[in-house]
N, C-alpha and C positions, 0 to 999 in steps of 0.2 A: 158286344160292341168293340169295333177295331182302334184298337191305343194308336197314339202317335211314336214315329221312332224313336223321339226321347224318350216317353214312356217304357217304350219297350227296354233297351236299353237301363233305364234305371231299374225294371225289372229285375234285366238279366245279371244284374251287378248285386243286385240285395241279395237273391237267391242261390249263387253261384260261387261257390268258393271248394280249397282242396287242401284237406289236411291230414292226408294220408301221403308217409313219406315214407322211404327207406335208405339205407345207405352203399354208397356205389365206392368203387375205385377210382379215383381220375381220372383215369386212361378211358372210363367209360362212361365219364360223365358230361362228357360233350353234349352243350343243347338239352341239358337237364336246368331245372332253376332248383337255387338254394333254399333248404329248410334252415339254413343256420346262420349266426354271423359268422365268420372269419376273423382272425385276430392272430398277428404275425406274433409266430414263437422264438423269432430272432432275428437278430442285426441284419441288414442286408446292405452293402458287403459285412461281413460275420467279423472283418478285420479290416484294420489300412492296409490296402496293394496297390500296386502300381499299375495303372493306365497305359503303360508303354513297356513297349522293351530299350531299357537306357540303365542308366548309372544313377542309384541312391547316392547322395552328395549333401555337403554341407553349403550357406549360403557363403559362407567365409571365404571359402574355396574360389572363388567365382575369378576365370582368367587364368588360374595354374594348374601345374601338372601335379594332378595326385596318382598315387600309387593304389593300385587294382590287384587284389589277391585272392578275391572269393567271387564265386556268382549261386544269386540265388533264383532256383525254378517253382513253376506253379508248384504246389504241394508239401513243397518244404519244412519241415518246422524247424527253420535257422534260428540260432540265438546268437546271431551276430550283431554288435553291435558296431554302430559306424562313430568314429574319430577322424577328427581333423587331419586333413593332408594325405585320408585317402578315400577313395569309392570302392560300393560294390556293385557288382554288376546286377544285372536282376532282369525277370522277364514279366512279361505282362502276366495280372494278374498272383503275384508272389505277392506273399506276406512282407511290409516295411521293417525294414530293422530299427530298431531302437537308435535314435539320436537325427536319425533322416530328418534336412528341411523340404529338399524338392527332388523328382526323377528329370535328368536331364535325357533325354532320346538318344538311340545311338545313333542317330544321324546329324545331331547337333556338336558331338567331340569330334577331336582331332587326336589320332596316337602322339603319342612323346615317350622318351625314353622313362621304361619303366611303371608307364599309366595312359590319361588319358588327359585332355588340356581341355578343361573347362569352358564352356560360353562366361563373356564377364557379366551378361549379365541373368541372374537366376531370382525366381519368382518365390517364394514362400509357399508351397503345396501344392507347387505344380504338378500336375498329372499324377496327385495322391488320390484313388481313391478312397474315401474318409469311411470309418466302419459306421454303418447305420444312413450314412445318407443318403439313400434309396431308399431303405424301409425300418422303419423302429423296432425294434421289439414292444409290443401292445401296440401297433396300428392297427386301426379297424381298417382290414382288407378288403373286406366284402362283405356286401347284406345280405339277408335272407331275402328274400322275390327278385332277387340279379339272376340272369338266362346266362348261363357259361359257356366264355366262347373260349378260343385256343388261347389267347393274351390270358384272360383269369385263369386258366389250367396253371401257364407258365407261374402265376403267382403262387398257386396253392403249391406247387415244384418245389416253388425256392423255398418254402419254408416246412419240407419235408413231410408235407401232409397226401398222406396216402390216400383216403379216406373221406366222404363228404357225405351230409345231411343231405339230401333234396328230396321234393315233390314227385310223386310216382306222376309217371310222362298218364296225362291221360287216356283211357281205354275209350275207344268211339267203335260204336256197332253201325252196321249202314245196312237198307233194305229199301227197296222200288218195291211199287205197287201197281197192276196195272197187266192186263190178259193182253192188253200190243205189244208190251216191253218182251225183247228180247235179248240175253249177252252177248257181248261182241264174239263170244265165240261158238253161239248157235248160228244153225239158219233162219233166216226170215223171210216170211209170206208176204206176198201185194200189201196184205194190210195191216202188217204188221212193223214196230221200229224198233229198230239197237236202242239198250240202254245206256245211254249217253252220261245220265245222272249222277250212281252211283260209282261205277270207277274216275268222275271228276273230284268226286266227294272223298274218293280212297285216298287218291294221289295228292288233293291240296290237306287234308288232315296230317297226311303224313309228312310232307312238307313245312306243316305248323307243328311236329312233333308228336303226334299224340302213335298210339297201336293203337291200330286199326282191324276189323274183325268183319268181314261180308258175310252176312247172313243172307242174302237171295234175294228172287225176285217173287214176290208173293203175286198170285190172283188174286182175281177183284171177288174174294170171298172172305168173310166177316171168318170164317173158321180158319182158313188158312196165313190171312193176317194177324191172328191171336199166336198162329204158332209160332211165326217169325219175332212177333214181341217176346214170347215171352223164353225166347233163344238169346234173345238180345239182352235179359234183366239184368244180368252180371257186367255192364258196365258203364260207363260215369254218363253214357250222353249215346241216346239210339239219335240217327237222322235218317228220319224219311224223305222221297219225294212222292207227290200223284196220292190223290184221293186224300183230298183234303178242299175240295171246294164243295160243291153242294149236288154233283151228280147222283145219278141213280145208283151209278159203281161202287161210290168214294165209301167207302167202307173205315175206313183208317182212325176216324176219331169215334165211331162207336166201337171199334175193338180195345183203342188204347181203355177207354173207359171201363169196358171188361174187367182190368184191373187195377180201380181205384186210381184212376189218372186224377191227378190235381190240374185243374188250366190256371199256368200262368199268366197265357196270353191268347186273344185264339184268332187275331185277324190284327194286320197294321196295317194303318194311313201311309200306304209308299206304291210305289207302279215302276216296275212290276213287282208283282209279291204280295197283292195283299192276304193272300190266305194263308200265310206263314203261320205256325201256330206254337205255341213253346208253352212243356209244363215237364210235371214230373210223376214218377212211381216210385215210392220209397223213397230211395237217395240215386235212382236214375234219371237224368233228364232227355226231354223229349222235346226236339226242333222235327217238325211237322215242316216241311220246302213244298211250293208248288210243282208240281209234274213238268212246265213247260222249261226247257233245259239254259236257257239264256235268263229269263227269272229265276230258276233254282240257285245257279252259278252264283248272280249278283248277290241273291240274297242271303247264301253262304257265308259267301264275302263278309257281307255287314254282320248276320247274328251269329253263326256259326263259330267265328272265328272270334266274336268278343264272348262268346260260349266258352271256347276252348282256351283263350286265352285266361280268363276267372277261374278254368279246371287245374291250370296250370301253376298256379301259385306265383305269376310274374308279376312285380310292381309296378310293371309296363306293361296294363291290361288294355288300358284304353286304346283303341283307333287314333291314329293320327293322321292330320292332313300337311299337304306341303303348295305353300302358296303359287301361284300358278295365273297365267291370263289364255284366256279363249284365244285361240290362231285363228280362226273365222267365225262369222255370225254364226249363231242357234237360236229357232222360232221354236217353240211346243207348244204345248195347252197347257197353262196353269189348272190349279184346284187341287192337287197332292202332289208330296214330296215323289221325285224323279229319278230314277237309278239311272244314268246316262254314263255308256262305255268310251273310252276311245285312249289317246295315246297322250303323253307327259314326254317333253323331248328337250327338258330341262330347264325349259323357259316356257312353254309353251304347252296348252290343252289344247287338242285340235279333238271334237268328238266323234264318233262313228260315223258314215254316213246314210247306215244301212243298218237297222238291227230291230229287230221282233222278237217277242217273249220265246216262242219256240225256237229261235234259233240258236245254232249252236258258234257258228262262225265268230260273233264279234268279240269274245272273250279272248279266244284266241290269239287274234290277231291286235289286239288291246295290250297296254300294260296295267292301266290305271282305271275308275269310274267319278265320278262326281254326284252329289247328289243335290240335286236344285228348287229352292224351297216353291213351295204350292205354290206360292202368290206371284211368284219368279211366271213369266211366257215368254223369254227373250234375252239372252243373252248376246251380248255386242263383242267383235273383235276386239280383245284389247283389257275387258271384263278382268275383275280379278278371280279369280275362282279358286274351290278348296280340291283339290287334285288327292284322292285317297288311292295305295299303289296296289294292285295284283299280285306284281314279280316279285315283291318281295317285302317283306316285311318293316314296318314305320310304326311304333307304339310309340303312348306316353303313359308317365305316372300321371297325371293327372287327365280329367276330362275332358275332351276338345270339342268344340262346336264344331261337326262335320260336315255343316250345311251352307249351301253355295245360296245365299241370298243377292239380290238385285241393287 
């Protein structure tokens, strides 16, 4: 019996999770998510230094000419301390000397004999900056299920942390099924077609982060799809396309069964894609896509990628949408939920005009898809709709209603 995609989804969420980690160097942990918190081991600035390059001063001073004898530079360890009726010089980023009220700029004085001539009027902690007010020692920096981009690297930097907890990026096996499918870099016969599937499948996994592992194009033989499975057991999530409907060929869900396949799922309420099918072997999971490559693609999209995102260990598993209204009318057929491609131009949905399960074109030429609920036959110019992206990446921590209702 075919679940609804919130079913399926709550499925994919119960059963899918990744708690195999290891630890990386920061330089390599770009686009990896934390296994661990973070928690800052020092002051950030580590000391008060100066914001400017100027003259450490008193506020008393303020309008006369004091006397300049010392300058201090980045790295210094001065122990000078500053008195009445004179300044020292200092550069950005120096340690404050003892007794400093404010850094006045050097483009703020004027020379006078024997110093510098003060603005009259001077601020209290001007252009100090103060040790810790950027970051504390014991801030929580960062959580565990945060995706690390170059900004959090820079954090882990400043507090001299070499070394980091995370989530092994997920391992994805990929294999087609099917005596027409050919690779792009065979030849093909009148009746036969390029495998358009699986290198869609290589390039957006790896895009989503995971290692990726092509194990081939199996024939439509119960023996030779057993072998491609069980090539693929060593890792977190096999995706197939083709031979998963109910043809004479489709071989693919009595081989998985070969070896103790669990079904999680074995048919959704959605178009295109209903014969999507998701389950598991041991601790491998198994996304079953339909053959036809414009259905494969979308439906990637939706389970594949809240698959891989659950593999991932990010707190930001869930899909998310971004609000959006129809640029012109859309008529369809109600009675199941709708996979519909087309383009988000930041105000605006405008959807495909042209597009069928086998084809390959509208994804392409698409950044975004919507999904429009069954009892929905019409949307109007103007429509509010839920706009989920292609190009790139839009999660939540929490759950979002992905569905374009009427």
């Amino acid at each position: 019996m075919a679940v609804t995609v919130e079913e399926a989804f709550e499925l994919i969420y119960k059963n899918v999770t990744n708690t195999l980690i290891k630890i990386l160097p920061i330089e390599q942990a770009l686009g990896s998510v934390l296994a661990q918190d973070i928690v800052a081991r020092h002051n950030l600035p580590p000391f008060d230094n100066s914001a400017m390059d100027g003259y450490a001063v008193k506020i008393a001073d303020a309008g006369t000419c004091v006397s300049v004898k010392h300058t201090i530079f980045a790295g210094d360890d001065s122990q000078e301390e500053l008195v009445a009726q004179h300044a020292i010089k200092i550069m950005t980023g120096a340690k404050i000397p003892l007794g400093t009220h404010c850094i006045v700029p050097i483009e703020e004085i004027q020379i006078c004999q024997g110093g510098v001539t003060l603005p009259k009027n001077l601020v209290m902690s001007k252009h100090i900056r103060l040790c810790g007010e950027d970051i504390k020692d014991g801030d929580l920096l960062l959580k565990s299920g945060e995706r690390l981009n170059a900004h959090q690297i820079t954090l882990l930097a400043s507090q001299g942390i070499s070394h980091v907890k995370v989530y092994k990026k997920p391992r994805i096996a990929l294999f087609a099924s099917g005596n027409e499918l050919k690779m792009h870099f065979e030849n093909v016969k009148s009746f036969q077609l390029y495998n358009t599937n699986t290198p869609t499948f290589f390039a957006r996994a790896e895009e989503l982060g995971c290692e990726v592992d092509f194990i081939g194009t199996a024939s439509d033989t119960l023996t030779d799809i057993k072998l491609h499975i069980q090539s693929a057991l060593d890792s977190n999530l096999i995706i197939t396309s083709g031979g998963v409907s109910v043809g004479d060929a489709d071989f693919t869900k009595e081989a998985f069964e070969a070896f103790e396949y669990i079904n999680i799922f074995d048919k959704v309420e959605i178009k295109p894609g209903k014969p999507t099918n998701f389950g598991r072997i041991g601790n491998t999971f198994i996304l079953n896509l339909p053959g036809n490559p414009l259905a494969a693609a979308l439906n990637f999209e939706l389970f594949a990628q809240s698959i891989i995102l659950a593999l991932s260990g990010d707190n930001s598993k869930y899909l998310n949408t971004i609000s959006s209204k129809m640029k012109a009318d859309y008529k369809f057929r109600a009675g199941k939920k709708t996979l519909v491609p087309g383009n988000y131009d930041g105000e605006f949905f405008l959807a495909c005009d042209k597009f069928a399960p086998g084809m390959v074109s509208p994804l392409a030429t698409s950044n975004s898809y919507i999904i429009i609920d069954e009892t929905c036959s019409n949307l109007a110019s103007g429509d509010c709709v839920k706009v989920i992206p292609t190009k790139f990446s839009f999660t939540s921590k929490k759950k979002v209603d992905l569905v374009t209702k009427s």
